[in-house]
Backbone as CSV, one residue per row, in Angstrom:
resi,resn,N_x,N_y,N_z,CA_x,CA_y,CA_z,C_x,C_y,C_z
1,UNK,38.840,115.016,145.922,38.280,113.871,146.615,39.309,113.380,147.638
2,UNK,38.952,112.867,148.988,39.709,112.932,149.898,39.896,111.352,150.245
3,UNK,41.297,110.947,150.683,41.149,109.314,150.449,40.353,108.964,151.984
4,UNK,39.690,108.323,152.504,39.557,107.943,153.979,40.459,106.744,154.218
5,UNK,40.592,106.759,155.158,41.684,105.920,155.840,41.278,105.130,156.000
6,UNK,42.002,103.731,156.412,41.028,102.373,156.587,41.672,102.384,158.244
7,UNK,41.548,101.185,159.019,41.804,101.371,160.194,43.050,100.234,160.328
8,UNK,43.789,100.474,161.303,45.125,99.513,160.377,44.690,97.886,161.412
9,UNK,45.111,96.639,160.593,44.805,95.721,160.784,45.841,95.265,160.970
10,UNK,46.258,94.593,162.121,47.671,93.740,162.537,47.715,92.493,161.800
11,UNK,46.945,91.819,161.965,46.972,90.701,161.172,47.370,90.858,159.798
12,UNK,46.320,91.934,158.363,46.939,91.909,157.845,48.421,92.426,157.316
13,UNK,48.610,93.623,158.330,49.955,93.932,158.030,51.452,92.727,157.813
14,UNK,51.243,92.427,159.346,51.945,90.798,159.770,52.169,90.079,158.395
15,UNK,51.190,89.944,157.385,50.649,89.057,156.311,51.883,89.406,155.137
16,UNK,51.189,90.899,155.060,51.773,91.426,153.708,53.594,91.748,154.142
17,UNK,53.766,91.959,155.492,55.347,92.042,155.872,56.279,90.794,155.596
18,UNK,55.433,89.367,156.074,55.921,88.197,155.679,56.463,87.887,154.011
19,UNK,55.109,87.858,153.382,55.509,88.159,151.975,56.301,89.026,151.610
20,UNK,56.659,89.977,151.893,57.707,90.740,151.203,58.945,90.563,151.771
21,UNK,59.220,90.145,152.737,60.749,89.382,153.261,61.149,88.029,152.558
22,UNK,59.741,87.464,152.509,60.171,86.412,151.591,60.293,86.342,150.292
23,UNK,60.066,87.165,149.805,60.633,87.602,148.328,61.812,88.163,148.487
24,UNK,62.201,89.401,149.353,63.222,89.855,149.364,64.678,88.528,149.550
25,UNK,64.073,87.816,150.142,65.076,86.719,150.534,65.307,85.816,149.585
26,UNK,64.544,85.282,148.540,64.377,84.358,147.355,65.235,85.567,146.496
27,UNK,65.135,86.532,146.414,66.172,87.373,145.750,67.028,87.710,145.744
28,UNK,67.293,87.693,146.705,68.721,87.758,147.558,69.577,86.689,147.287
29,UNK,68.902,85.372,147.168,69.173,84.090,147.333,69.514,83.612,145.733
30,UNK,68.547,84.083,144.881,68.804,83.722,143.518,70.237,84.327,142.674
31,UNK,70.369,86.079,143.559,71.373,87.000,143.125,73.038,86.251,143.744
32,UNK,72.955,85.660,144.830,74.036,84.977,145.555,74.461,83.471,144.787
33,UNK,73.002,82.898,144.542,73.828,81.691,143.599,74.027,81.935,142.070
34,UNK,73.980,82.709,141.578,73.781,83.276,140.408,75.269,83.551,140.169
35,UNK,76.070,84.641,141.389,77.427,84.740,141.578,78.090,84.025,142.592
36,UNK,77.553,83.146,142.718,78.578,81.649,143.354,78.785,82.676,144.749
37,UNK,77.684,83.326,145.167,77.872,83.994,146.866,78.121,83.418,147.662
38,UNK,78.145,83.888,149.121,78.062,83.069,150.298,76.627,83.897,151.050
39,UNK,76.038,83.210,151.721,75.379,83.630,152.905,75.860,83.762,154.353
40,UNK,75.432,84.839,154.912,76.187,84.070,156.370,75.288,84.804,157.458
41,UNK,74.992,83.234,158.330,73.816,83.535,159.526,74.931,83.669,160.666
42,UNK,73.817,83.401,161.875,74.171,83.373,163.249,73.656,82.007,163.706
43,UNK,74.102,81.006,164.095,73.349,79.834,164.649,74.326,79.953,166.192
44,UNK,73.372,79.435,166.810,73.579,79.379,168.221,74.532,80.590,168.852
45,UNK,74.427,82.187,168.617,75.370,83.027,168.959,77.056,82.397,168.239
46,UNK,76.933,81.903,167.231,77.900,81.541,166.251,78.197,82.382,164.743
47,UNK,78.621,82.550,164.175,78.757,82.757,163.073,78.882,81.516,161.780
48,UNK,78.051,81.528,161.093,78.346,80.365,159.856,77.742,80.816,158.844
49,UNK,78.590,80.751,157.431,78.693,80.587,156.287,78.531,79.528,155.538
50,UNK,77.529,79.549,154.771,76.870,78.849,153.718,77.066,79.363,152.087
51,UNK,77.366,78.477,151.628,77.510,78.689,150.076,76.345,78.763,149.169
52,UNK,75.859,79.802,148.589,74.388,79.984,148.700,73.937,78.691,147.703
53,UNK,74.407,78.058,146.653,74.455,76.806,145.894,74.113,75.725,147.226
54,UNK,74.671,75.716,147.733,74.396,74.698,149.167,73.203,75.033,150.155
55,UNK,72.749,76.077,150.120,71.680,75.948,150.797,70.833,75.503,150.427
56,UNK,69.499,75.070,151.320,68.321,74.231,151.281,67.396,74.677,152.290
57,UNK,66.243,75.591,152.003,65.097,75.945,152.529,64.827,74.677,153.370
């Protein structure tokens, strides 16, 4: 039996990509305060470090 393809939908892709970054990131996030991590972004072409205990969604 042969699977047929569905036709790909941007929207929902967009959907299901969101959700899974945002899990990946809540995990990321739980594994970092868990071991007293740091995070570290880019704000304004800057570099900064956050203590993942200190961050706030």
């Amino acid at each position: 039996m042969e699977r047929e393809e569905k036709p790909f939908n941007p929207v929902l892709f967009k959907r299901k990509l969101k959700k899974g970054l945002d899990l990946s990131f809540k995990k990321l996030l739980e594994t970092k305060k868990k071991n007293d991590g740091v995070l570290v972004f880019s704000r304004n072409g800057k570099i900064v470090k956050i203590k993942a205990r200190d961050f706030v969604k």
